[in-house]
N, C-alpha and C positions, 0 to 999 in steps of 0.2 A: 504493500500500500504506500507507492510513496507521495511527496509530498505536493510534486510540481506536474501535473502532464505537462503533457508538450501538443498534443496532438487530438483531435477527438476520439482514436480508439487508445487513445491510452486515459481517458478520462474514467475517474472512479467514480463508477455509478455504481449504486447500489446491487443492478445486475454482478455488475464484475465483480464486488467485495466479494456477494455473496459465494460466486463461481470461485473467487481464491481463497477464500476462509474453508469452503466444502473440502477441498482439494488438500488442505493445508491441514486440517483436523481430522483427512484422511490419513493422510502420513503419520499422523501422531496418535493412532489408535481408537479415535471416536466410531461408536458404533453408532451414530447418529449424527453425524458430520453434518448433513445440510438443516435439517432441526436445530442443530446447536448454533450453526451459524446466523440463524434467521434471530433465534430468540437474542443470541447476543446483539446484532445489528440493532435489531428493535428495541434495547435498553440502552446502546449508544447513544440512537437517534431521539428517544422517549417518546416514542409511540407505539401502537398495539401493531403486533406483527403482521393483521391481514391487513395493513398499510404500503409493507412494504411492496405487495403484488399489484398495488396501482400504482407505483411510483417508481417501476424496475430502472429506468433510466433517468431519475434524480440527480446529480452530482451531488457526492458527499461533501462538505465542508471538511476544511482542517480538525477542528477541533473534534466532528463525529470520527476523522478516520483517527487521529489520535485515542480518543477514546475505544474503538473497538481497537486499535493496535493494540492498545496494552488486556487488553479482558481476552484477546485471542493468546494471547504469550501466556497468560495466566491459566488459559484451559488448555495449552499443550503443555501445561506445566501439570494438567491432573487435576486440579482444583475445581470440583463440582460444578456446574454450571448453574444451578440454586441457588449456591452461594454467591455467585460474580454478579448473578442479577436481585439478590435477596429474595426470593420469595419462590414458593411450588404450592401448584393446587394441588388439592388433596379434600375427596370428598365433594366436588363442585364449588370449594372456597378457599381462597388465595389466602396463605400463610406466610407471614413471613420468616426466612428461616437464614439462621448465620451457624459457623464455625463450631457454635456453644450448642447447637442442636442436630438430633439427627436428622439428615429430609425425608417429609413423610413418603413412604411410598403404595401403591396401589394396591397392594395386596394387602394392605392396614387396614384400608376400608372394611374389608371382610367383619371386625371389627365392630366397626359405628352400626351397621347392618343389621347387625347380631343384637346390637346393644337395643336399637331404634325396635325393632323387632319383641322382644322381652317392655318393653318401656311403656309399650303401646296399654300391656293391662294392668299396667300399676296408678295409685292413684298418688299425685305428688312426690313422684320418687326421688331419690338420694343414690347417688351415685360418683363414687369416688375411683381417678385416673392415675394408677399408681406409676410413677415417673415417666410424668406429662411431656417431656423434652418441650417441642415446638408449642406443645396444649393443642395441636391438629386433634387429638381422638377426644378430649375433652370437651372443647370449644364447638367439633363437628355435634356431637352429641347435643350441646345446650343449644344451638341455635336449631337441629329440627327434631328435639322433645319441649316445649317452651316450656312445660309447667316442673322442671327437672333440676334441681339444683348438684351441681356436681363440684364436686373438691379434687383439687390437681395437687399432687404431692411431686417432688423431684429433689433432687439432692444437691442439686444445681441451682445456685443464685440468679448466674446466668441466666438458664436456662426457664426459668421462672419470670425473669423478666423480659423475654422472650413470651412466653406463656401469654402475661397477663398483656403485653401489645397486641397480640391476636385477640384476645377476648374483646379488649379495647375496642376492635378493628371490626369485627362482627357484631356488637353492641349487647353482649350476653355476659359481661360482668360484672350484673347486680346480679345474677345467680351461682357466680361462681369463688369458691374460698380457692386460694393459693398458700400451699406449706411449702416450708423447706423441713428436708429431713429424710433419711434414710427408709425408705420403702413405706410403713406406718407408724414409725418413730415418731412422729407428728402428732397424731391422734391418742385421744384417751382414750380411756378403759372402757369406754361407754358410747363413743363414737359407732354407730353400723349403718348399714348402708343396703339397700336392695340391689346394690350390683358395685362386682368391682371390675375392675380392667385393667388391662395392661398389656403394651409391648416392651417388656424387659428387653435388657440384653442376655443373648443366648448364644454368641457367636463363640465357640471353645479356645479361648489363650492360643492353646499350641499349634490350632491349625486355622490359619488364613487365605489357604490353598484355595475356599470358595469364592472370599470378597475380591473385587473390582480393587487395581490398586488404588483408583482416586478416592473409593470408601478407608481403605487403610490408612494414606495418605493424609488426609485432611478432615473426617468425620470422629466425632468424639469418641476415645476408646472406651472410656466406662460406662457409654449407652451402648457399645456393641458386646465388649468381651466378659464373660461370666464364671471362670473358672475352664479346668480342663476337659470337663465333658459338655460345658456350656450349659450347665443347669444351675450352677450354685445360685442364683439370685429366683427361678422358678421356683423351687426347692424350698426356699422361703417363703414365697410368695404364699403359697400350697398350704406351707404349716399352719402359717399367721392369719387369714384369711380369714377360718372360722369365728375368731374372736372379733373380726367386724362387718359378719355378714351377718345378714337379721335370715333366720331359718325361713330355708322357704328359698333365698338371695340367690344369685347367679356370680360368677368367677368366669372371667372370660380371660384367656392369654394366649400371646400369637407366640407358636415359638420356630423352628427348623423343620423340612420333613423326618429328617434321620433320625431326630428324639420323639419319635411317633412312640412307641413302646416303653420307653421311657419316663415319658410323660403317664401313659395310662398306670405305668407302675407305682409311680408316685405318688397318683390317687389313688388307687388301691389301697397304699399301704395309709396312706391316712387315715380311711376310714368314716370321714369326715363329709362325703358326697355321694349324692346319687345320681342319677341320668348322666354319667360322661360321655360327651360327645365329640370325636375329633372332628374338627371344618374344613372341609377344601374352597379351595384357594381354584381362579376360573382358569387354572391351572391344573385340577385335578390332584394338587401338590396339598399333603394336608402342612396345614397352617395357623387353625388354631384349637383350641381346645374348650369346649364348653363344660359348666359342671352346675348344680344346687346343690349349695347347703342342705344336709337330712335338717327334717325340721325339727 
């Protein structure tokens, strides 16, 4: 992208950013190379991307090709592309998302689904987001249950105030508390709740063989990694649970397919639930795990 054409086909029009960023994020392992080039373009220029297709032969200014020069060298550097532009929908509603959070992704929704679905025959329900990161499964939740009040808990100060801008952002923050504190470390003895949730981290210490290096890279390790089988934080989740779910309550959490058996082991041995249900994922990939508290 340089600075001066000389000539009209060497003029940087939007067309040709786009044809040399595709090209160029090809080289650098994007598996979505013209996707990525469009939405970068379009947080350059600060406008909505199906902008860019009436505009193909625009000339960019200096200071837009500057600006996408440096967000392009930043994603062939691996840095999320979420992160370069702040923000990924998630659920049909724009979140913002930095460094301190993980980005929500699609097969989370599974999730809100589950939750929205359960929510529907409760009356006034309480429902608490055990380490909220972004607050995407929280915030998705209070804006379509409106009579729902839910508590995001996260360990992350950060990551909380992260949280509470998105609630902000969706205008569902008179129904929602924010804790800091380690899983329900937060909560009394007398806190419960008709549903709890969570996508812990489940990603096992020792093998990163599965993740993307730009997730290893630059997404928060203590929202991914869990121990060496990747359960130590479910495992908790599992025990502690009962003491603030109101009988009757739901446990919902996303975890890997490979801890399929694992997971059901774990309820087992608890003791503590009925109906466990593994969820697939529109992948056919199971992904999370449904439960009730015995009442």
């Amino acid at each position: 992208m340089t600075a001066n054409p000389l000539t009209p086909a060497d003029q940087w029009t939007i067309r040709r950013v786009l044809e040399w960023t595709t090209g160029y994020l090809t080289e650098h392992g994007s598996e979505s190379p013209r996707l990525e080039a469009e939405i970068l373009l379009a947080h350059a220029r600060g406008c909505p991307r199906i902008q860019l297709y009436t505009h193909f032969d625009d000339e960019l200014s200096e200071d837009v090709r500057g600006r996408m020069r440096a967000l392009v060298k930043r994603r062939a550097n691996l840095e999320p592309v979420a992160y370069l532009v702040g923000h990924r929908e998630f659920f049909s509603l724009d979140f913002e998302v930095n460094s301190d959070v993980l980005i929500p992704r699609p097969e989370t929704e599974m999730l809100v689904m589950e939750a929205l679905e359960f929510l529907r025959g409760v009356t006034a329900p309480k429902v608490v987001d055990v380490g909220t990161g972004s607050g995407c499964i929280a915030v998705a939740i209070a804006c379509h249950a409106p009579t729902t009040s839910v508590t995001a808990i996260d360990v992350s100060e950060a990551a909380l105030a992260v949280a509470r801008r998105n609630a902000a952002r969706h205008q569902v923050e008179d129904r929602m508390t924010f804790q800091r504190g380690d899983l329900f470390a937060p909560l009394s003895a007398t806190d419960t709740f008709d549903m709890i949730v969570s996508n812990p981290p489940y990603v096992a210490t020792d093998d990163q063989t599965g993740l993307d290096p730009d997730v290893v890279r630059h997404e928060p390790h203590d929202a991914l990694f869990a121990g060496g089988d990747g359960l130590a934080v479910i495992r908790r989740i599992i025990e502690a649970a009962p003491q603030h779910l109101r009988p009757g309550g739901t446990l919902l959490i996303e975890f890997s397919p490979e801890q399929t058996d694992a997971i059901t082991g774990l309820f087992d041995q608890s003791g503590q639930f009925e109906e466990v249900t593994i969820l697939r994922d529109t992948s056919q990939q199971s992904r999370a795990v449904r439960a009730r508290r015995l009442p």
